[in-house]
C-alpha positions in Angstrom: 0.0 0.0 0.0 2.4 2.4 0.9 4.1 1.8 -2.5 1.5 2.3 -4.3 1.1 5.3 -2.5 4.7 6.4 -3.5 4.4 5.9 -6.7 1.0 8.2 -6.8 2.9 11.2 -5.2 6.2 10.8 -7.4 3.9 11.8 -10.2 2.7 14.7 -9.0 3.8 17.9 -10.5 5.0 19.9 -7.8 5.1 24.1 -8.0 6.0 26.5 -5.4 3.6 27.8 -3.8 4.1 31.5 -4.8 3.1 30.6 -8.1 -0.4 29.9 -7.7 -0.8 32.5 -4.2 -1.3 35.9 -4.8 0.6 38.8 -2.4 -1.6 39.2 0.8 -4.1 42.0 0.8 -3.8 43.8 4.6 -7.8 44.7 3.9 -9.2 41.4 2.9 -10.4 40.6 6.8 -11.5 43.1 9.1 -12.7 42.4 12.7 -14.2 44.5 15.0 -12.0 45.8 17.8 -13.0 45.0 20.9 -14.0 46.4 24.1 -14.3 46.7 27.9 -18.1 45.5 27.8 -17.5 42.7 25.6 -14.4 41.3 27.0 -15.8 41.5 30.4 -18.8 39.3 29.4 -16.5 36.9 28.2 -14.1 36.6 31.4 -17.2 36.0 33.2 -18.5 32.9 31.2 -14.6 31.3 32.1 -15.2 27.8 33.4 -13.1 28.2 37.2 -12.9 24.5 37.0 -10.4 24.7 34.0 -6.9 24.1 34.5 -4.2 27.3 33.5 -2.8 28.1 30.1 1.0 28.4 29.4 1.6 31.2 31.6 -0.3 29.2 34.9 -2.8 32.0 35.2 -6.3 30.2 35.6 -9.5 31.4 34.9 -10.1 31.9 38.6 -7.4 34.8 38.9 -8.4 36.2 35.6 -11.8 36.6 37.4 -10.7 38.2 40.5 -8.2 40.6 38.8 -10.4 41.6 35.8 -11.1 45.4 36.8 -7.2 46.0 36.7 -6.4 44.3 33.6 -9.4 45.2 31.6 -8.4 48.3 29.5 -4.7 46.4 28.7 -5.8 43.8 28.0 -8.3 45.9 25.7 -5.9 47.8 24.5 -3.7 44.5 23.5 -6.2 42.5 21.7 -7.3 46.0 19.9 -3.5 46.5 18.5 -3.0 42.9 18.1 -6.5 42.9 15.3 -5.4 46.3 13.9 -1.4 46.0 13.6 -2.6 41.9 12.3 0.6 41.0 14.8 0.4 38.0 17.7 2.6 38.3 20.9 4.5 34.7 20.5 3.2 34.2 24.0 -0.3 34.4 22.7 0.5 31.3 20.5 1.5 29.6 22.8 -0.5 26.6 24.3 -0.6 23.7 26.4 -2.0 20.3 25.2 -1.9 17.4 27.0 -2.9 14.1 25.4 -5.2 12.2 27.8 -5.6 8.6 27.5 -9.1 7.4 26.8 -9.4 3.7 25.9 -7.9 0.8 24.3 -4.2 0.6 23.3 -1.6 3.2 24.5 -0.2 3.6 21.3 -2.2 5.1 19.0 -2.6 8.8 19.2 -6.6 8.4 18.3 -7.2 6.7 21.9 -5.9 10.1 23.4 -7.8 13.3 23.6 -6.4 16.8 23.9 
């Protein structure tokens, strides 16, 4: 099978990519910025019983500090959408494969 397989994909005509993609347009996707209403509605709805991202703040925290770090946060998400830049931190994330059922090895008996 995997041969065959092989053989498929070695006759493939490959081009590069920049051929067939044409140069990004910076006003093909807008978003509406955010704001201190909204985000606050959000941090509310934040399950407490969830465990912490990358930076081991949990939701509980977020909660009890949101007054203080509503308008940077704000002001961060709003200059993240508008600039189209991610703090690497931001993409950062924690996922932790746990085991469900069956055989250890394959990665489809896990969940994130």
């Amino acid at each position: 099978m995997i041969r065959n397989l092989a053989r498929k994909l070695s006759s493939v005509n490959y081009h590069d990519f920049k051929s067939y993609c044409h140069k990004p347009d910076k006003n093909s996707f807008f978003v509406t910025p955010t704001n201190s209403i909204e985000l606050t509605k959000i941090i509310t709805k934040l399950n407490n019983t969830k465990s912490p991202g990358y930076d081991n703040i949990g939701p509980r925290l977020i909660k009890g500090v949101c007054t203080t770090i509503l308008d940077p946060l704000v002001h961060i998400f709003n200059l993240s959408l508008l600039s189209g830049c991610v703090p690497h931190k931001l993409k950062v994330a924690k996922v932790i494969p746990v085991f469900k059922k069956g055989d250890h090895f394959p990665p489809t008996n896990y969940r994130p």
